[in-house]
Structures are given as structure tokens and as C-alpha cells.
C-alpha positions as CSV (number, residue, x, y, z in Angstrom):
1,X,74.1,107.2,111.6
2,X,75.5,103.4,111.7
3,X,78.7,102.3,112.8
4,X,80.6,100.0,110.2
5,X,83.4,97.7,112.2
6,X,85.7,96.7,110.1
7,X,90.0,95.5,109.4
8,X,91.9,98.4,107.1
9,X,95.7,96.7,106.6
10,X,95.6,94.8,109.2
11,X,93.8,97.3,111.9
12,X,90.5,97.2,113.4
13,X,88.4,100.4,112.9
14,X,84.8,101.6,113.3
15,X,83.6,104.1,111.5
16,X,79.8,105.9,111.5
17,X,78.9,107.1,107.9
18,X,75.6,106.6,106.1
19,X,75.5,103.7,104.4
20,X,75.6,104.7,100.8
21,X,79.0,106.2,101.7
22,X,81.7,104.6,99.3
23,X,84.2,103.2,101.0
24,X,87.4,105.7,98.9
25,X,85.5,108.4,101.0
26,X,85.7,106.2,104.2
27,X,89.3,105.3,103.7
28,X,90.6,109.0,101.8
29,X,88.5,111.2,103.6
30,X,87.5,109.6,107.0
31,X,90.9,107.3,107.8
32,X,93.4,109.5,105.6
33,X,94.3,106.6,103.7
34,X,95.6,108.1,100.2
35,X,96.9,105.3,98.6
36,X,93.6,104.3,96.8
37,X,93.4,107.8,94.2
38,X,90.2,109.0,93.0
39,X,89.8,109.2,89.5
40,X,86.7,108.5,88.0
41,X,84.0,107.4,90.5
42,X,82.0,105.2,88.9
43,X,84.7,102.5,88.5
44,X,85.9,102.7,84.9
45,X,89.7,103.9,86.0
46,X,90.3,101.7,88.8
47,X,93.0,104.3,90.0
48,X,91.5,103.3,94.0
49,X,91.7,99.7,93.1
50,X,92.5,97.9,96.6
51,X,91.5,94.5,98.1
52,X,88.3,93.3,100.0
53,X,88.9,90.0,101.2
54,X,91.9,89.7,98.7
55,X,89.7,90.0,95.8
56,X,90.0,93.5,93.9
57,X,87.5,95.7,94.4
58,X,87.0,99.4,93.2
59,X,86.1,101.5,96.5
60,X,84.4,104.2,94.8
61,X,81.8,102.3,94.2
62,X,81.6,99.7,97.1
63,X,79.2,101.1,99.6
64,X,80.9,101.5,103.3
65,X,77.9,99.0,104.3
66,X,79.3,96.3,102.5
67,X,82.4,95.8,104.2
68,X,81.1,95.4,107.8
69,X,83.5,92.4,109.2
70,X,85.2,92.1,106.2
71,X,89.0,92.7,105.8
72,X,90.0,95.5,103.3
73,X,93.8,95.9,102.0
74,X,95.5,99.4,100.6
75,X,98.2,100.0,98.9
76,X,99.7,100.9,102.3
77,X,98.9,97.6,103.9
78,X,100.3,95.6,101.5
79,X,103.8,94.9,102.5
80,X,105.0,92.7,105.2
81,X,106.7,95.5,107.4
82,X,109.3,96.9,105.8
83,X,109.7,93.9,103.3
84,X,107.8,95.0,99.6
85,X,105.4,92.8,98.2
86,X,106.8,91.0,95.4
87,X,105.0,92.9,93.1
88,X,106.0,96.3,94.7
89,X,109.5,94.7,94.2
90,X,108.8,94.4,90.3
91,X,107.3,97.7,90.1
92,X,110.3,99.1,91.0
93,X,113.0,97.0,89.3
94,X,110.9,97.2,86.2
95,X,110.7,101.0,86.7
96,X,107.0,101.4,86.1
97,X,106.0,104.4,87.4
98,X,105.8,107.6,85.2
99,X,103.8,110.4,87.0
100,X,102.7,107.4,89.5
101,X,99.2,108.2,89.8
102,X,97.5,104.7,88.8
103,X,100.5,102.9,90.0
104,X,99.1,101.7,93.4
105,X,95.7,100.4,91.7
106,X,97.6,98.8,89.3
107,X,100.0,97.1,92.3
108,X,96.7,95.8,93.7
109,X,95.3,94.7,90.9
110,X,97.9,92.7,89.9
111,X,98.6,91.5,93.2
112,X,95.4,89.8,93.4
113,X,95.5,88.2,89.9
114,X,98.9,86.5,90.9
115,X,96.8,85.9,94.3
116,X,94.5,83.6,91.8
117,X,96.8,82.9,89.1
118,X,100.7,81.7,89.8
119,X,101.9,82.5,86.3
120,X,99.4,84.6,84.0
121,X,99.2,84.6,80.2
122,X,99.6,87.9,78.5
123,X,96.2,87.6,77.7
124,X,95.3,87.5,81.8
125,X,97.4,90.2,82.1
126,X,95.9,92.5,79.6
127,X,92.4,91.7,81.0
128,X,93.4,93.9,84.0
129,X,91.4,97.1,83.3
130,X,93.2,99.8,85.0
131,X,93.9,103.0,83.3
132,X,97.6,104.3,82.9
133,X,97.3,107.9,81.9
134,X,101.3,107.2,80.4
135,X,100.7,104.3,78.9
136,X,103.6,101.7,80.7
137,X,101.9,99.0,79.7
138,X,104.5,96.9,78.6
139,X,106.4,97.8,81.6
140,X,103.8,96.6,83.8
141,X,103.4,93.5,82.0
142,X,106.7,92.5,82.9
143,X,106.8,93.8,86.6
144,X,103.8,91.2,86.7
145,X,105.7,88.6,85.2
146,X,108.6,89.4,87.2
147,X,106.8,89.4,90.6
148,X,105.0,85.7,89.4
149,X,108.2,84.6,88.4
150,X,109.2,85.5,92.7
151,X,106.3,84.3,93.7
């Protein structure tokens, strides 16, 4: 079986798997990361949305042999230390969360579109495909104005 050497928030870690292995698996199942959630595995939720390079990605359906040297970002490596991102910041003021479940694929989703874009139109906004089972939509489009508005 390979090794795949790779960064995970900021830590070095090799990892043997077959190479067809997607990386949630890797991360959940292999590293005990939990933040990504599984929902759909095929991409269509984006409840494991996390970063790859700082670009969002959907793990469940990158292959582990993709990310060989490359740096990939959780939910859980997204602060700086003990100091929220400025989108977790907005999450919480905004009081987003309902059961929670999509709520970190949604934090990484939108921090990488304020990554790319310093103040997003509703319509870039809305163009973020991620699944909320409760439907705070409204409430998420203004933590992501919020946390721009921080930035």
C-alpha cells in the first residue's frame, strides 16, 4: 500500500491507504478528524467541505492520492490558536447554528470565498452550494457578511 505525506492544520502526517481512498475516510477514519461530516458522498451536500491549498474542496470525493504535498485545512485547523476565524466569529454572533451538522462545511466554504472575494454580493453568496438541513440561510448570509465586513 503507498504512503501519502502530507500537512493536516498545520501538521505533517503520512498516511498508507490505497489510493482511491477519499480523503473524509483518511481524515474521519484514519486521523480522527471529525470536523469534516459525512453526508452524501458523492459531493452534492458539501457537509465535509474543508480546504486543499485554501481552495474548497469536498473530501469525499478527492482521492487520498491527490493531496500528496499539498496542505489540507479542517474545520479544526482553522483558527489561529485560541483566536476564531473571523468567520467562526460571525457564526456565532449571528447565531447560525441549529442542529449544527453542516455548520463547519459551511464555515469553510465561506471562508474560502472571502479568501477570493473581500466583500461578496448576495448573489456570490448564494452560489455557495452547501446543504443546511434547517434552512439558516439568511443567517449565514449575514455571518458572511459580517466576517467580510472584519476582514
Amino acid at each position: 500500500m503507498p504512503t501519502y505525506r502530507f500537512s493536516v492544520n498545520g501538521e505533517q502526517v503520512a498516511v498508507d491507504a490505497p489510493a482511491d481512498t477519499p480523503l473524509l475516510w483518511v481524515l474521519r477514519d484514519r486521523l480522527g478528524i471529525t470536523g469534516p461530516k459525512y453526508g452524501c458522498g458523492v459531493g452534492v451536500c458539501k457537509a465535509c467541505t474543508s480546504h486543499i491549498d485554501g481552495a474548497a474542496v469536498t473530501p469525499c470525493t478527492v482521492p487520498v492520492s491527490d493531496c500528496q504535498g499539498r496542505k489540507v485545512t479542517t474545520i479544526e485547523g482553522l483558527a489561529d490558536g485560541d483566536d476564531l476565524h473571523p468567520v467562526q466569529e460571525a457564526w456565532l454572533t449571528e447565531d447560525v447554528a441549529q442542529c449544527g451538522f453542516c455548520q463547519p462545511g459551511q464555515i469553510m466554504a465561506a471562508a474560502a470565498l472571502l479568501k477570493k472575494t473581500k466583500s461578496p454580493t448576495d448573489a456570490e453568496i448564494d452560489a455557495i452550494e452547501n446543504v443546511c438541513r434547517c434552512g439558516t440561510y439568511c443567517r449565514i448570509r449575514d455571518a458572511i457578511k459580517r466576517a467580510a465586513a472584519a476582514m
